[in-house]
N, C-alpha and C positions, 0 to 999 in steps of 0.2 A: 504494500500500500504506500503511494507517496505523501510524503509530509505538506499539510496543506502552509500556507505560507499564511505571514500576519497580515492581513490586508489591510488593518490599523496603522502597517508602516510603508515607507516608500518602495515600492515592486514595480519591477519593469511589466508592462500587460504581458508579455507571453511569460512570462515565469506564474501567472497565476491561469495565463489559458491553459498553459501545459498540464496543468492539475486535471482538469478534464478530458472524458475521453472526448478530442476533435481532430477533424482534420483542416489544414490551409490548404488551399490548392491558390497555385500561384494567379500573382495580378496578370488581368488582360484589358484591356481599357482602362483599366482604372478600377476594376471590381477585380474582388477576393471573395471566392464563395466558401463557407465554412461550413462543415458539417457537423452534429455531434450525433448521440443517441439518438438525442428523441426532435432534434429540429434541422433544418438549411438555414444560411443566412446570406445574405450581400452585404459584403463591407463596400463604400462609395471611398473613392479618394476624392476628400473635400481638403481643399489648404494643405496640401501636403503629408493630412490624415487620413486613417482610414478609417471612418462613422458606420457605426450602426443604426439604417433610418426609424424613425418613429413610426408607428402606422396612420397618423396622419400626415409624415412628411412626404413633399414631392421631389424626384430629383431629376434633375436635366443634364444631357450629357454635355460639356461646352469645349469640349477638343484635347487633342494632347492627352488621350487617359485620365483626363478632372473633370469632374462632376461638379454642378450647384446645386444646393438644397433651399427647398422651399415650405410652406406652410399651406396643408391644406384644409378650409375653414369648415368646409363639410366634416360631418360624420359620419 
């Protein structure tokens, strides 16, 4: 079993994704799709990050593999 890490102190994010079972499959546009057990995910490279969207946020691709996020007011 691996030791989970204090998350009350400073951790780089994969030393605390790596606790999970996931997998990264590499950037292509600017998305990183991640798997785990039980979900899929899209990571967006927004500013040079890579964001997990909200389910009301929108995002638009604007070149160069970065994305911009938006707000969508609907529900």
């Amino acid at each position: 079993m691996k030791d989970l890490p204090n998350i009350y102190d400073w951790n780089k994010p994969y030393d605390i994704l790596d606790v999970f079972d996931t997998n990264i499959y590499k950037d292509k546009f600017g998305v990183k799709y991640v798997t785990s057990a039980s979900e899929q995910m899209l990571l967006f490279k927004i500013n040079g990050h890579y964001v997990l969207p909200n389910r009301n946020d929108l995002v638009k691709y604007i070149g160069n593999g970065k994305w911009e996020m938006g707000w969508n007011n609907e529900s």
